[in-house]
N, C-alpha and C positions, 0 to 999 in steps of 0.2 A: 292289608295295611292301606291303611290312606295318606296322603300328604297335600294337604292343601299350600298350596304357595303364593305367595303374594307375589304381581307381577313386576313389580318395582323389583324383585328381589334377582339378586344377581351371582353366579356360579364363578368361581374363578377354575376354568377346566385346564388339566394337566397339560394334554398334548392333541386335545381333539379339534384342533382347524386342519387339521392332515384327515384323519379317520379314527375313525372311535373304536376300529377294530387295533386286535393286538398285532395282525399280521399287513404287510403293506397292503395297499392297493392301487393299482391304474388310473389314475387316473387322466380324465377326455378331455379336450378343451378345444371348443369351436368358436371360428370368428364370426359373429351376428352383425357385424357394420366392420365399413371402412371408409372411403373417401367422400365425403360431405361438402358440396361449394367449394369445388376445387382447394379446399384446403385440406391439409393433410392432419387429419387425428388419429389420437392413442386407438388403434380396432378393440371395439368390444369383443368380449368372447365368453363361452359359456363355460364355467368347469365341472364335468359331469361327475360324479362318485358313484360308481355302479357298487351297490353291496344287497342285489336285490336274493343274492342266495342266502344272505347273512338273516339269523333272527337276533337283533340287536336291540339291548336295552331300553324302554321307551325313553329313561331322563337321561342318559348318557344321547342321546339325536336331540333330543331336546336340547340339553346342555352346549354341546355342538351347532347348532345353531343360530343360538342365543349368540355363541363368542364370534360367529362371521357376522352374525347383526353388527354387532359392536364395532369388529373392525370395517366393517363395509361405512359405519359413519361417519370413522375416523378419517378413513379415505376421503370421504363427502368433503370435508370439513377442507382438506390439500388439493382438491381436485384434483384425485389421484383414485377413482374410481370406475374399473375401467372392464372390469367383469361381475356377471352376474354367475348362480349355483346354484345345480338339480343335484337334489342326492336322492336315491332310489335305494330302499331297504322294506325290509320286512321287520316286525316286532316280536320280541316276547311277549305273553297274553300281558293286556291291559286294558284300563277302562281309564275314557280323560274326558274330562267335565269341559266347557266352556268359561270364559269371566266370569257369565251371569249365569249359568246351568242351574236349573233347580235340583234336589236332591229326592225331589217326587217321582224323578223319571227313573230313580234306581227299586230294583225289585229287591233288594238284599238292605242287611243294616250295614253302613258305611264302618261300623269298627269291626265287622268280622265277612268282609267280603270276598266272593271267588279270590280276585287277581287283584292284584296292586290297583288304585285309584289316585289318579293326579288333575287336582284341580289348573289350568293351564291360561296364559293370557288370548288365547285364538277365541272366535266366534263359534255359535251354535251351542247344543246341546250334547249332550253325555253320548258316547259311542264306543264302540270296542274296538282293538289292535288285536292281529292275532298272526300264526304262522301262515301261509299260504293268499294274506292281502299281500299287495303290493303299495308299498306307502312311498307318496312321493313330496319332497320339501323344495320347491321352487324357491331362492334368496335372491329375488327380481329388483332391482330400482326402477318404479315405475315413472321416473324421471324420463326414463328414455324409452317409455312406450307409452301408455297412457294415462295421467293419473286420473284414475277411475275406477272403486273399489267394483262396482255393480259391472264396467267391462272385463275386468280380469278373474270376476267368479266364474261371468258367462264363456272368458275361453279360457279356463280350468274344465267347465262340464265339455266346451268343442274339442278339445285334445281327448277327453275319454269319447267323447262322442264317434268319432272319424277313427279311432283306434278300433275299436269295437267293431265297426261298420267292416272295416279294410282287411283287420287281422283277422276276424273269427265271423264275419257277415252275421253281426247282430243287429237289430234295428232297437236300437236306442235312444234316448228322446232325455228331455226335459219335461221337467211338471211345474205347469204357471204357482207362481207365488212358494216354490219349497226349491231348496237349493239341493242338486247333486244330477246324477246319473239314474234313471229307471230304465229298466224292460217291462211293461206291462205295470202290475202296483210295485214290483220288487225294487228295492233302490240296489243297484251294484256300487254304485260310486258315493261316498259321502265327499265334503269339502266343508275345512273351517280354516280360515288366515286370519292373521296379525298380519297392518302392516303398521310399520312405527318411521315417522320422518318418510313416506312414501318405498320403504325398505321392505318387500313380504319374505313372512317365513309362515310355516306350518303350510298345509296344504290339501292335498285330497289322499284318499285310500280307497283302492279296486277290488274288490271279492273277486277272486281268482279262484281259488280251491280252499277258499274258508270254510273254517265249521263254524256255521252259522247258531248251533248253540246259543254259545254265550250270550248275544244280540238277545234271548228269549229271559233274561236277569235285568234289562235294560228296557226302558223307551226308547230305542235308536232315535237320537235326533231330535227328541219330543215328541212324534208321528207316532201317534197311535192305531190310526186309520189302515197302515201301510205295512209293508215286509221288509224284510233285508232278504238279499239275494245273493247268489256266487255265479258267475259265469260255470263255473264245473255244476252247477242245479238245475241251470235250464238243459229241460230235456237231449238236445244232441250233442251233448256237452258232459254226458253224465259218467263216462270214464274218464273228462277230460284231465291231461296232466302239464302241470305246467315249468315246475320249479325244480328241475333236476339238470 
């Protein structure tokens, strides 16, 4: 099935500014600022959504963060905006196109394809979701950090970068002129964001113990040159487990 959506187009979601699952969840909330010139302001804070065990619908996360877009503007608008949101999940198998994604980069015919297909408002080209990445949705006001689309892709890649590095001593890098995460030609990391009114959503996805399959139905990314890769693929890594 396919669903192309127009990005004008807007979801009125039931109960998903809490969690998109059926069952509660914990959630984190850290302060990232507080006293500024001896004046005393609202402390920002982050609110974290950890559902990184969960394999969660791709348009139900979608839909869900479409509705804190919304309200984080509303906020804007009273100067009553006064946190930003990470939500960490995993997907059910899917494929999500870009604005402008060409339909050249798919290997299948779009009306009878593998997994579901949704055309989406973030940047880049056509790419897979699946069980064992780890998707992450940063809902940043880059108001209060940099507005600069070109600095916030580059530390979207340094948070996988310095993870990698710290947790599992991988040397991983950047490649000039292509956005994401590589070891060697493999990309582990992809990254595509919206930001709207200096507001991001969408974000990056880590090949953890993906099967990398699907990725072989696709151009990942448009990169025909290149691989897609999983941390559990490179060689000392090859029982690796992560998601239990």
């Amino acid at each position: 099935m396919i669903i192309f959506v127009n990005p004008n187009f807007s979801l009125n979601p039931p109960s998903l500014t809490r969690s998109p699952s059926k069952t509660p969840h914990k959630i984190h909330s850290y302060v990232i600022s507080s006293i500024v010139s001896n004046t005393l302001k609202p402390r920002r804070r982050c609110d974290y959504y950890d559902l990184h065990k969960e394999l969660i619908p791709y348009v139900e996360a979608w839909t869900w963060q479409k509705a804190i877009v919304k309200e984080r503007k509303s906020l804007i608008e009273k100067q009553e905006d006064f946190s930003d949101t990470l939500i960490i999940l995993q997907h059910q198998p899917v494929y999500t196109l870009g604005t402008g994604s060409s339909e050249e980069y798919l290997n299948f015919d779009v009306k009878n394809g593998p997994f579901d297909l949704y055309r989406t408002e973030r940047g880049g080209e056509v790419t897979y979701h699946g069980p064992g990445q780890l998707v992450m949705y940063p809902i940043i006001n880059l108001r209060y950090h940099k507005m600069d689309l070109h600095w916030y892709l580059r530390a979207l890649e340094e948070v996988v970068i310095r993870v990698l590095s710290a947790t599992f001593a991988i040397d991983a890098s950047r490649v000039d002129g292509l956005t994401g995460v590589w070891v060697g030609d493999q990309k582990l990391a992809a990254i595509g964001i919206k930001v709207s009114q200096w507001i991001t959503f969408h974000g990056l996805a880590l090949n953890v113990t993906t099967d990398i399959a699907p990725f072989h139905q696709i151009v990942p990314c448009g990169i025909r040159d290149r691989k897609v890769g999983s941390i559990k693929g490179l060689p000392k890594f090859a029982p690796f487990e992560v998601f239990h």
